[in-house]
C-alpha positions in Angstrom: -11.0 -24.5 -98.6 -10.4 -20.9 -98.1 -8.7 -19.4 -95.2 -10.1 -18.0 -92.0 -10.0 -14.0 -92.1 -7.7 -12.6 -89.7 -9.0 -10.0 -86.8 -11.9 -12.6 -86.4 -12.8 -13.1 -82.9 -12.8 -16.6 -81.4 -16.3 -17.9 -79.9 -17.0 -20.1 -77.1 -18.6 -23.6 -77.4 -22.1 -22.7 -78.2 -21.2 -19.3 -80.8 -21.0 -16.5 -77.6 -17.7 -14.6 -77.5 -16.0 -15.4 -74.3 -16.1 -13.2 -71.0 -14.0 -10.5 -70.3 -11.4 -11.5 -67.3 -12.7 -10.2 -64.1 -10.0 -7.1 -63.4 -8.0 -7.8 -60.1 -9.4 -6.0 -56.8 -7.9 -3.0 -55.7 -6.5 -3.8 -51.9 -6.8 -0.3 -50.3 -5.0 0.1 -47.5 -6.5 0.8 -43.8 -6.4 4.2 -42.8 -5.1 5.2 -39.4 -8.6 5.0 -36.9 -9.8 9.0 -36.4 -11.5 10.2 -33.4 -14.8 9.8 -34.4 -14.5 6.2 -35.4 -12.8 5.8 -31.9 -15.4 6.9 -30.1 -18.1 4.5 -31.9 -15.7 1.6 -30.6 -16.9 -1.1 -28.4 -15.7 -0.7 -24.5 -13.7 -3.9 -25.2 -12.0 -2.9 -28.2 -11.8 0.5 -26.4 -9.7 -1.5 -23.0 -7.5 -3.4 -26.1 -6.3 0.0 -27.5 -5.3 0.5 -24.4 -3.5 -2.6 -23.1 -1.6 -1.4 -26.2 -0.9 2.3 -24.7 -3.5 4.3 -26.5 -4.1 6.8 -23.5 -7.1 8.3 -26.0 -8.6 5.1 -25.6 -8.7 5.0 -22.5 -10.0 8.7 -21.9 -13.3 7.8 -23.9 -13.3 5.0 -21.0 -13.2 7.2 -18.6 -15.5 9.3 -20.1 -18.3 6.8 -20.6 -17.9 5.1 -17.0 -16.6 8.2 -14.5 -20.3 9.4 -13.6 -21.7 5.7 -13.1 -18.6 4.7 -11.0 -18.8 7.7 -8.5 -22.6 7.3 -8.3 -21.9 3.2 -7.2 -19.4 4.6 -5.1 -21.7 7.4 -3.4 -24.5 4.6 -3.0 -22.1 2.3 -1.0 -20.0 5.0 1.2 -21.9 7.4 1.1 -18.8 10.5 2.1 -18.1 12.7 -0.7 -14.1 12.5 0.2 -14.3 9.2 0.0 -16.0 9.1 -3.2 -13.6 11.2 -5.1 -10.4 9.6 -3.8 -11.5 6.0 -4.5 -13.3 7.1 -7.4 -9.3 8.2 -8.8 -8.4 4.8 -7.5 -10.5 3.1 -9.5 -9.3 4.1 -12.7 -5.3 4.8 -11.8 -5.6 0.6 -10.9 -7.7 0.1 -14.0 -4.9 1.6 -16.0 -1.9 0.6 -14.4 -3.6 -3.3 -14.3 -4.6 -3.3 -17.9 -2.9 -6.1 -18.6 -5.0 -8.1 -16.5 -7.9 -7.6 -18.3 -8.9 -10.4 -20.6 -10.3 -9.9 -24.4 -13.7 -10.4 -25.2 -14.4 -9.9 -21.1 -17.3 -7.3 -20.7 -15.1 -4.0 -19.3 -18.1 -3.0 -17.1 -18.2 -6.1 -15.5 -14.0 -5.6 -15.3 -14.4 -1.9 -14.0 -16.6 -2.7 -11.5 -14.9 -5.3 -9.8 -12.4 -3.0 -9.6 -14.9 -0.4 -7.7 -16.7 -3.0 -5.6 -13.2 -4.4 -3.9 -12.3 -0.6 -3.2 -15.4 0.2 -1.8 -15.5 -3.1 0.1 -11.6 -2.4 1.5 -12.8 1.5 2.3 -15.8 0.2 4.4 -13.5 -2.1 6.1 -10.7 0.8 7.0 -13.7 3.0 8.5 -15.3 0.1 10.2 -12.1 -0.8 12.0 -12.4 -0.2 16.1 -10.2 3.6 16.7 -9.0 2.1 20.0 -6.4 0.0 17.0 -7.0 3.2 14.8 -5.8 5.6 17.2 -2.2 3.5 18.5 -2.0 3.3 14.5 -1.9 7.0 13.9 1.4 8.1 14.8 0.9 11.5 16.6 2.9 11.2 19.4 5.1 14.4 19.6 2.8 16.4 16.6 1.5 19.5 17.6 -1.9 19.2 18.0 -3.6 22.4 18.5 -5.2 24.0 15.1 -8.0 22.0 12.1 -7.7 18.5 12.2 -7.1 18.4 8.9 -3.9 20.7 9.5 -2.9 18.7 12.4 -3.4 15.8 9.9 -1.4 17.3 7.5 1.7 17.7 9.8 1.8 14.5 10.6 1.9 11.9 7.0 1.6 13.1 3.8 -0.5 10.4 3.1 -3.6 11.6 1.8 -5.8 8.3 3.2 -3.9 8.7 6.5 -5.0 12.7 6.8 -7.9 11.9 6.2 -8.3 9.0 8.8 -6.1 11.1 10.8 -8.8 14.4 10.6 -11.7 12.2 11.4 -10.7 10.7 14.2 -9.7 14.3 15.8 -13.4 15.7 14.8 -14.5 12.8 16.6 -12.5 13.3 19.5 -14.0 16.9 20.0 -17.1 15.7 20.5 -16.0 13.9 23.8 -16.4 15.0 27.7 -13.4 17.3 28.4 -12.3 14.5 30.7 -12.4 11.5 28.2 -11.0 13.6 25.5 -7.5 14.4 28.3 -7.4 10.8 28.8 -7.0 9.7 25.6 -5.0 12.3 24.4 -2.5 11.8 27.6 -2.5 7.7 27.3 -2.7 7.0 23.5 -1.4 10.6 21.8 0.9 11.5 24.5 2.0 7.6 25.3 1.7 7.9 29.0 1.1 5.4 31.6 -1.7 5.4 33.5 1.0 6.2 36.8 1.9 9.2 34.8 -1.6 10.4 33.7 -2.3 10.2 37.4 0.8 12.0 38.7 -0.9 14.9 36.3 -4.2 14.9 36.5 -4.5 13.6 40.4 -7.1 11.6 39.7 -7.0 7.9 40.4 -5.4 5.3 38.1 -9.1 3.4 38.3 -10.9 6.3 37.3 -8.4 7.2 34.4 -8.9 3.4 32.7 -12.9 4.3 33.3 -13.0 7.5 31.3 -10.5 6.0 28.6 -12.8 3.0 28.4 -16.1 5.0 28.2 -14.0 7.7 25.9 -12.7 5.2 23.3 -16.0 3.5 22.8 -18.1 6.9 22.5 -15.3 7.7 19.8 -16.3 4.0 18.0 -19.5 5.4 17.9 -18.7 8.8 16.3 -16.7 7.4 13.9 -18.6 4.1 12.4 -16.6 1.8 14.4 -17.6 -1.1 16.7 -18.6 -0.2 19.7 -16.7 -3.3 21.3 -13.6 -1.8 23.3 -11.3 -3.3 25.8 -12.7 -3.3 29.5 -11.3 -1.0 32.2 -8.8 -3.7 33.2 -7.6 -4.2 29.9 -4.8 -1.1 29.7 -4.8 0.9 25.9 -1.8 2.9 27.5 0.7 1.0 29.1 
């Protein structure tokens, strides 16, 4: 018997040579996400980036949402203040709440929860009677001659206040000389109706009339309810 050559390659049961081993795959490893890839994200993954502090994230957010947010806003207020003041609401609580939102939740539908319960609580504020408004503003000893919106700003630097603050005065210029000194005497100045008299010389019963007819004129200027307390019900004490 003579013996096998050397160098000669083994076969495989039926006479083929065997198969090559399959070479191990390469893992590459991720890259860090560029801008452009971030901008083809999903809102959701978008909101996730940011739960994790990825402020760019939540830029293209803002980006994509800003102009459909304001024009919801617009539809149910209808004020451009209050448009652009709860429109930055709406995304300073959409940031600072991140954490609340909930992976794979739509973000619009997120967003705009957000949006409606602003809006709703805005509508609420300037539906509210200004007979509570007015004892609510805090003007007593503020110098009120000048803008409303100066007189405002002397007395909160509150930007919602000022601006509750400003309305109410514009609305309060538009009364009879004789309501507007009644409710400027009784609820501004905090004088008694014995007092308002002493000044004015005109009856306690005609005072309560014009503060009654005064106050719900002003309702009516400023979106409130026209309901207000009757003339025997005192708003100055």
């Amino acid at each position: 018997m003579q013996p096998k050559q050397a160098g000669k390659a083994t076969t495989s049961k039926g006479g083929r040579p065997p198969k090559p081993p399959m070479p191990a795959p390469v893992v590459q490893q991720p890259e860090a996400l560029k801008p452009a890839a971030l901008g083809r994200s999903s809102d959701e993954d978008l909101m996730r980036r940011t739960q994790q502090g990825d402020r760019q994230a939540f830029s293209l957010l803002y980006e994509r949402y800003s102009a459909s947010v304001l024009s919801y806003l617009y539809r149910m207020l209808g004020n451009v203040e209050d448009v652009e003041s709860i429109g930055q609401e709406v995304f300073l609580r959409a940031f600072r709440f991140a954490a609340t939102y909930r992976y794979p939740q739509k973000f619009s539908t997120w967003l705009f929860t957000i949006t409606r319960n602003l809006a709703i609580n805005q509508s609420r504020r300037r539906k509210r009677s200004p007979i509570r408004n007015i004892t609510e503003l805090n003007l007593e000893g503020i110098d009120m001659s000048g803008d409303p919106y100066q007189v405002a700003a002397r007395a909160t630097d509150d930007l919602e206040k000022q601006e509750e603050i400003a309305r109410v005065l514009k609305a309060l210029e538009s009364l009879p000389t004789d309501q507007k000194e009644v409710i400027v005497l009784g609820v501004f100045q905090d004088l008694s109706y014995a007092e308002m008299e002493e000044i004015t010389g005109t009856k306690a019963v005609t005072l309560r009339s014009r503060m009654f007819h005064g106050l719900k004129r002003l309702a009516r200027s400023t979106g409130g309810p026209t309901e207000t307390p009757g003339p025997e019900e005192p708003t100055a004490s």
